[in-house]
N, C-alpha and C positions, 0 to 999 in steps of 0.2 A: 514550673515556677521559676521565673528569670530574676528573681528577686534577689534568691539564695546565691548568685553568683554575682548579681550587682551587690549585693552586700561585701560579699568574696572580696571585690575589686576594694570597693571605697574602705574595710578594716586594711588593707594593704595600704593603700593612702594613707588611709591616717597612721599609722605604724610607722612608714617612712618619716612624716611632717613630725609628728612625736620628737623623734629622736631627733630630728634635724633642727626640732626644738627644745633641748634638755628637759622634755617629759615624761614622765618614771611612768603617770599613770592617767590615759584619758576617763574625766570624769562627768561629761557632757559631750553629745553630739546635737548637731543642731542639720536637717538635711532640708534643700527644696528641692520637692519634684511637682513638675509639671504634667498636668493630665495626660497629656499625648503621648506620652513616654509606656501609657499602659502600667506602672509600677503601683501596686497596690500598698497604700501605706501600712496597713495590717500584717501583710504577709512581707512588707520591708522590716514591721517592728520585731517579727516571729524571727529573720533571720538574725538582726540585731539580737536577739535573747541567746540565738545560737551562738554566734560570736563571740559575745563580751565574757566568756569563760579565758579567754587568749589573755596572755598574761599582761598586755599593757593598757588593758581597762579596769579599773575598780570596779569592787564588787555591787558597787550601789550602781554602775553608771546607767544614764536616761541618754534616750533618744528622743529627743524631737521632731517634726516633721511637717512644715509648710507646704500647705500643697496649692500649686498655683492653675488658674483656670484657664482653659484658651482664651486666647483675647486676638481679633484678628480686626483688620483691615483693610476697606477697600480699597484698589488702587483707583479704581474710574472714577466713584464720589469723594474720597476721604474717611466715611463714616467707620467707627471702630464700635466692635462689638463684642461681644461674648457668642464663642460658638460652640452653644453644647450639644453637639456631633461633632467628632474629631474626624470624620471620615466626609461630611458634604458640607462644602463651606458657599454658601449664599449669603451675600448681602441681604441686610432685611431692609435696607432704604431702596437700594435701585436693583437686585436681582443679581447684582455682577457678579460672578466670576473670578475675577484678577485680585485677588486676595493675597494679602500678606500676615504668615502668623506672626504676632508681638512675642505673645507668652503662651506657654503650657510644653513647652518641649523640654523645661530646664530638668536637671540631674545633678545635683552636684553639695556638694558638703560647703557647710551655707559657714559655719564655726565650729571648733570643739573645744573643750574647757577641762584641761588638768592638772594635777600636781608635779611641781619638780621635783627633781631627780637630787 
């Protein structure tokens, strides 16, 4: 489960920004992940549960979790679409190929919300 280590990472993140922001205690996180990244939001919020014992979370603190959809487009027509297969990206107006992902890759701590210090 790559979750429990990406969680790893971003409670280090926010731990640094915390402090680098006079906050005693984070009380909200707010995260988006995009499909493609594979990260399961369930098993992002199970690490989150684990975590939030670390002493610069309150004991109430919540996670949130927007989760964004592939979104691609073509380069040969323009046409943008939703591609739900992350692995075979076809145009569904002309067949192409030459695709550009938009969204669904994203990973990253979107806001968090705490008490000063």
């Amino acid at each position: 489960m790559h979750e429990m280590s990406l969680m790893a990472e971003m409670i280090e993140l926010l731990g640094c920004s915390a402090r680098e922001n006079n906050i005693d205690k984070i009380i909200k996180v707010h995260l988006v992940v995009g499909k493609m990244t594979m990260a399961l939001p369930d098993a992002l919020t199970m690490a989150f549960d684990v975590f939030k014992t670390e002493d610069i979370f309150a004991p109430s603190a919540e996670l949130t979790i927007e989760q964004r959809e592939t979104i691609a487009k073509c380069r040969t027509c323009g046409s943008t679409f939703s591609a739900p297969d992350n692995y075979l990206f076809i145009c569904p107006t002309c067949q192409g190929l030459r695709i550009e992902i938009i969204s669904g890759r994203e990973l990253y701590i979107a806001s968090f919300e705490g008490e000063e210090a």
